[in-house]
N, C-alpha and C positions, 0 to 999 in steps of 0.2 A: 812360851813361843812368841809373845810378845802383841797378839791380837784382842786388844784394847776395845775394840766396841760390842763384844760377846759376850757375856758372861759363861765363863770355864773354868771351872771349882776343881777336876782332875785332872791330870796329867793327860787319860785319855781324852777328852774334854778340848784341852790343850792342845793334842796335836790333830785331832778329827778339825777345829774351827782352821788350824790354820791349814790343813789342806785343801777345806772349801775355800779359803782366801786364796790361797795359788791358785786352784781350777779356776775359779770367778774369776779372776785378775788373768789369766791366760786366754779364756776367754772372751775378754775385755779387749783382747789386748791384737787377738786373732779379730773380731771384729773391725778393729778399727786399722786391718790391714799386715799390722806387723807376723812373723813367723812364731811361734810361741818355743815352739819344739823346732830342734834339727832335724831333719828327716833321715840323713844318715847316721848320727848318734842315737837319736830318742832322748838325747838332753835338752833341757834348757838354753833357749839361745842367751848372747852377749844382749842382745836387744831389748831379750823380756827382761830376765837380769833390773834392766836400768827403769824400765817400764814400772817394775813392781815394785823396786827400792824408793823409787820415786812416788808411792804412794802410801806403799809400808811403813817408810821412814823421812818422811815431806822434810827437805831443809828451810829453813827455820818454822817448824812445827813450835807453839808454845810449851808444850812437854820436856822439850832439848835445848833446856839454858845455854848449854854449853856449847850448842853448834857440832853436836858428835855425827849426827847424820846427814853430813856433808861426805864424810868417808863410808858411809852404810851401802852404797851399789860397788865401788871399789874392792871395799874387803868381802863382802856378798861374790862377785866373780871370782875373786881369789880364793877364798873357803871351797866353793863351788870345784873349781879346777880341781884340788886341792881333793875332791872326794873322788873325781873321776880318776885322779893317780892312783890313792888307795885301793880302788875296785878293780883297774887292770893291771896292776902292777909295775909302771912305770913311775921314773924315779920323779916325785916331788920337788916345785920349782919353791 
């Protein structure tokens, strides 16, 4: 799952640290004013999205020679959208 300052030896492991990382970071993120959650969906807003990606995956973090996490909140929205089609059955953009 990609949470780097945990140590996470299993899968469950893996994905328990990175749900504390979303709450934390939503959290963070309600603190400091922004909406975390949409209140008529119960999704994830566009806002935290950018919020979380931007920390998740810092552009130019020394990790990311390559500069990939430049596109990491863009394709993060998109996946995102992406799972809200698959769940109610409307056609995927």
């Amino acid at each position: 799952f990609g949470v780097l300052s945990v140590p996470a030896p299993t899968l469950d492991d893996q994905a328990r640290v990175a749900a504390t990382s979303i709450r934390n970071a939503a959290a963070r993120f309600e603190r400091q004013g922004g909406v975390a959650l949409d209140p008529a969906t119960g999704r994830y807003t566009d806002a935290f999205l950018r919020f979380f990606s931007a920390r998740y995956a810092p552009v130019g973090a020394a990790n990311d020679p390559q500069g990939l996490n430049r596109y990491h909140a863009q394709n993060l929205q998109r996946l995102y959208a992406r799972m809200r089609t698959a769940e109610d059955g409307t056609a995927q953009t």
